[in-house]
N, CA, C and O of each residue as an XYZ file, in Angstrom:
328
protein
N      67.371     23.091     78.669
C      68.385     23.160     77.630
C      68.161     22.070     76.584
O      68.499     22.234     75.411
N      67.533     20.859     77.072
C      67.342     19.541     76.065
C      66.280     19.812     75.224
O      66.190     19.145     74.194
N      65.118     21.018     75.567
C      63.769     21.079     74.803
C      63.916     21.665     73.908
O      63.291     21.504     72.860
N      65.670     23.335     74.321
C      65.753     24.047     73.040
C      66.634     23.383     71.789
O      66.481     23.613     70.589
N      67.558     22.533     72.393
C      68.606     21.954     71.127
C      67.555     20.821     70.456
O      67.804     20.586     69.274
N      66.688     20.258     70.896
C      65.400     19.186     70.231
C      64.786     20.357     69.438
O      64.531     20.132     68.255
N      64.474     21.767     70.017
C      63.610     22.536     68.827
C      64.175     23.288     67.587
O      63.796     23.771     66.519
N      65.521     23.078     68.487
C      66.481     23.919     66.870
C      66.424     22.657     66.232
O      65.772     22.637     65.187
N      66.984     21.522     66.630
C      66.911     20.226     65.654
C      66.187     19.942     65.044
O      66.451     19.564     63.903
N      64.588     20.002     65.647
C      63.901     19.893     64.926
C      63.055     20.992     63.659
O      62.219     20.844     62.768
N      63.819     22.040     64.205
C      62.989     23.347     63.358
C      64.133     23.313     61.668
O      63.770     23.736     60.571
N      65.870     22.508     62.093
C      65.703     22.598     60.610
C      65.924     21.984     59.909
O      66.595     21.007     60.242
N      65.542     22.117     58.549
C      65.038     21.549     57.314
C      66.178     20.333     57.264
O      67.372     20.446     57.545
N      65.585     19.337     56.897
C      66.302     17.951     56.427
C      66.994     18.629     54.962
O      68.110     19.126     54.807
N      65.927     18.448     54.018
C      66.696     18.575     52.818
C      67.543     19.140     52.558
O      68.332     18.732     51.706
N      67.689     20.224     53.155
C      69.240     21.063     52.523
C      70.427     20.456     53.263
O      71.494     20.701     52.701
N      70.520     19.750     54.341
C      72.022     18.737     54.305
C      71.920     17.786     54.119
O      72.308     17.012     54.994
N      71.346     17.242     52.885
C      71.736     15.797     52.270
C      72.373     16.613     50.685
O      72.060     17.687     50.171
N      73.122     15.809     50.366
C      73.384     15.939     49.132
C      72.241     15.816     47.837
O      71.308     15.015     47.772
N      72.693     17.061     46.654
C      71.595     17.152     45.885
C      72.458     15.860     44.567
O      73.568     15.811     44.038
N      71.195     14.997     44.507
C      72.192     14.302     43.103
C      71.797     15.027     41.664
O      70.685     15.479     41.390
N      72.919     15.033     40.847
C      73.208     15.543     39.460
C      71.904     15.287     38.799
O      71.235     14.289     39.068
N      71.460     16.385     37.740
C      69.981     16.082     37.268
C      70.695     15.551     35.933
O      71.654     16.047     35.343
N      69.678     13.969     35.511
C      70.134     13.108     34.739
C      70.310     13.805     33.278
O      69.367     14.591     33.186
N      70.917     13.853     32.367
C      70.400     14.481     31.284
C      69.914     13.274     30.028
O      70.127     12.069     30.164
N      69.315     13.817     28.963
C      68.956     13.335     28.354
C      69.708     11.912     27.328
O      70.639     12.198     26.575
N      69.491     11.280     27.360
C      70.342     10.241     26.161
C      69.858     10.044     24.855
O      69.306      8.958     24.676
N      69.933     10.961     23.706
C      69.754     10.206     22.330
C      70.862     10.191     21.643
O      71.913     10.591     22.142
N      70.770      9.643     20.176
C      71.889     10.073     19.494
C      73.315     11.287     19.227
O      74.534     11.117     19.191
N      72.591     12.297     19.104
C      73.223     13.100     18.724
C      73.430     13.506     20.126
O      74.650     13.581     20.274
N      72.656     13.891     21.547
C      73.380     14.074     22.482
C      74.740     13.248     23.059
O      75.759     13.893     23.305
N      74.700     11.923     23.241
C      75.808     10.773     23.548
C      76.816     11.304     22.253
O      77.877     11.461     22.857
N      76.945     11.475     21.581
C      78.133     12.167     19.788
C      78.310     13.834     20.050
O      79.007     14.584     19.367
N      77.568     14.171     21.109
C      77.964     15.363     20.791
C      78.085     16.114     19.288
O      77.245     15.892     18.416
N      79.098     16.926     19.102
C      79.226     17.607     17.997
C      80.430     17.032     17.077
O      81.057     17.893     16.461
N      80.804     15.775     16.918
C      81.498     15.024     16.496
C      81.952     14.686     15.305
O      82.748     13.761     15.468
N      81.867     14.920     14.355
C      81.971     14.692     13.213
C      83.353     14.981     11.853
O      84.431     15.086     12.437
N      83.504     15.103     10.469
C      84.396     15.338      9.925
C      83.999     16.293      8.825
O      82.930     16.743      8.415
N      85.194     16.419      8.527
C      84.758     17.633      6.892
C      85.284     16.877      5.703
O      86.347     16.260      5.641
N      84.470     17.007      4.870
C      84.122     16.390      3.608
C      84.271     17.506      2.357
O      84.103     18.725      2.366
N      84.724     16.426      1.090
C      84.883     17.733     -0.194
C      83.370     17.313     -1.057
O      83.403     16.498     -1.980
N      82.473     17.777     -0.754
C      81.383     18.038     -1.613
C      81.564     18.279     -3.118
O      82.297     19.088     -3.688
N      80.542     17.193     -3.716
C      80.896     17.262     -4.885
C      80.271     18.744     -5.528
O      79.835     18.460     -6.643
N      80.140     19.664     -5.355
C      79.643     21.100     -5.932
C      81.203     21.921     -5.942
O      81.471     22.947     -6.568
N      82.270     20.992     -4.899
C      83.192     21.790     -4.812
C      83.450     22.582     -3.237
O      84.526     23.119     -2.976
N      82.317     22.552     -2.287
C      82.870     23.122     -1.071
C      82.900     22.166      0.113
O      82.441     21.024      0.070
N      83.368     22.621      0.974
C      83.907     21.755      2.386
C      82.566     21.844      3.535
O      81.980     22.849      3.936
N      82.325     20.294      3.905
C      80.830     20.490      4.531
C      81.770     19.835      5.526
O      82.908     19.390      5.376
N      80.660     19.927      7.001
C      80.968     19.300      8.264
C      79.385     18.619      8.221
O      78.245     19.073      8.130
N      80.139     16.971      8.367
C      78.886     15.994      8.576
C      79.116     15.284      9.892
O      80.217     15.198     10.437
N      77.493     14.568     10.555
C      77.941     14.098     11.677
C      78.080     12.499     11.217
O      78.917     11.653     11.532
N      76.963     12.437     10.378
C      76.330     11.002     10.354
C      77.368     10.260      9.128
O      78.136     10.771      8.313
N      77.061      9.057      9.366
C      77.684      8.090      8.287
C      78.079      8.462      6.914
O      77.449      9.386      6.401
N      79.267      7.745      6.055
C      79.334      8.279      4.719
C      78.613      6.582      4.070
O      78.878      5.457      4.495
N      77.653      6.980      2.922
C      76.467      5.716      2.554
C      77.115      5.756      1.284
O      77.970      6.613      1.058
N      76.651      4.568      0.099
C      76.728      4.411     -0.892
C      75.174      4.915     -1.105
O      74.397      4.918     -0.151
N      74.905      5.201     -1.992
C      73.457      5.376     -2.435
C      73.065      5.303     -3.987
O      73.403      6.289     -4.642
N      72.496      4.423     -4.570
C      71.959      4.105     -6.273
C      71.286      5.802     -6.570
O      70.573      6.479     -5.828
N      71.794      6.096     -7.833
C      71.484      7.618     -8.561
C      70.318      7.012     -9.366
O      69.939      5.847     -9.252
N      69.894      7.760    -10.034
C      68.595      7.693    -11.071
C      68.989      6.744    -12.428
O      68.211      5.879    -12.829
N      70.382      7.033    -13.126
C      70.743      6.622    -13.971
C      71.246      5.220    -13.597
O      71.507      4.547    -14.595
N      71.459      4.578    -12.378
C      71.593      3.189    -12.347
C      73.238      3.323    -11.419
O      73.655      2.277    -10.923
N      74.011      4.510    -11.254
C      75.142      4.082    -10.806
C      75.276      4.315     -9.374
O      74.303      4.694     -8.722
N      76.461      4.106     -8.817
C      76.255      4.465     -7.373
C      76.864      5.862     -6.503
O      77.783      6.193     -7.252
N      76.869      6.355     -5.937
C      77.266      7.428     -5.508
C      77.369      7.682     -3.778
O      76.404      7.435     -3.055
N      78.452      8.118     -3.333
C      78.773      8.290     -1.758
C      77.972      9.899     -0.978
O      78.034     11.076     -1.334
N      77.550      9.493     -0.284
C      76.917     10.637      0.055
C      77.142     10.553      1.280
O      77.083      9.418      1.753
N      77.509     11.829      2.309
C      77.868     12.426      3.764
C      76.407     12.606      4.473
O      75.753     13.511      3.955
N      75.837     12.005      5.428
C      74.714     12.190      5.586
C      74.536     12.769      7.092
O      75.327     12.336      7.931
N      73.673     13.602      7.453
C      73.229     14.544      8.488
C      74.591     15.565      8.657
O      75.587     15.396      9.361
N      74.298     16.519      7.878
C      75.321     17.688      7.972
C      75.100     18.784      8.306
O      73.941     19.193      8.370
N      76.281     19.643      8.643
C      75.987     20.849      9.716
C      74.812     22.003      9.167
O      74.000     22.581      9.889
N      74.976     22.162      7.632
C      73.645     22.934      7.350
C      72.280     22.417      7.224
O      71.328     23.011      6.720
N      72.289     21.345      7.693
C      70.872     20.990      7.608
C      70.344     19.905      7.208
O      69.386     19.315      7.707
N      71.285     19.475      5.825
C      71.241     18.707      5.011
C      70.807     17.524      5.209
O      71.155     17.174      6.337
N      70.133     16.607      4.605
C      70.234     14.880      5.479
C      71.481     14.362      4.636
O      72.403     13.891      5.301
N      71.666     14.399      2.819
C      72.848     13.668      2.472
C      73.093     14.811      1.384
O      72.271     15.423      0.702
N      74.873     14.931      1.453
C      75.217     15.818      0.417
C      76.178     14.800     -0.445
O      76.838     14.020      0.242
N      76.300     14.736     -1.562
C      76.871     14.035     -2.752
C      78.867     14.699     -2.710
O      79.329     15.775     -3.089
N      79.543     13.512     -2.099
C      81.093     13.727     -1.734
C      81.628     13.503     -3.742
O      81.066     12.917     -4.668
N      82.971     14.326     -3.656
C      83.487     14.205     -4.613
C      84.421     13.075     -4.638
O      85.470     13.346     -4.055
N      84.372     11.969     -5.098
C      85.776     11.148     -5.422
C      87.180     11.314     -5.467
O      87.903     10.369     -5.782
């Protein structure tokens, strides 16, 4: 009786009664933020969803201008209306 409960014991598999641990997922930016972000009035006139920072940024003509940067269509910076 001791040789068959040693051969069932030993016939099964370890791994399946230990616990499986959680597979790690990835950490960058936008994963840790998720889908986080706000909606903005674009200066063309329509309503964008951005994730990333709102920047000052120098225009061509010398002045400065706010721009919504990494937005939901694609965009890297769209020009906010005042």
């Amino acid at each position: 009786m001791k040789v068959l409960t040693l051969a069932l014991l030993l016939s099964v598999p370890i791994g399946h009664l230990t616990p499986q641990k959680p597979l790690r997922q990835p950490t960058n930016q936008i994963a840790r933020h998720g889908h986080v972000g706000r909606w903005y009035f674009a200066a063309n006139g329509h309503a964008i969803y951005c994730y990333g920072p709102v920047m000052t940024v120098p225009t061509a003509s010398g002045d400065i201008q706010r721009v919504a940067t990494i937005c939901r269509d694609g965009s890297a910076a769209v020009p906010l209306k005042d």
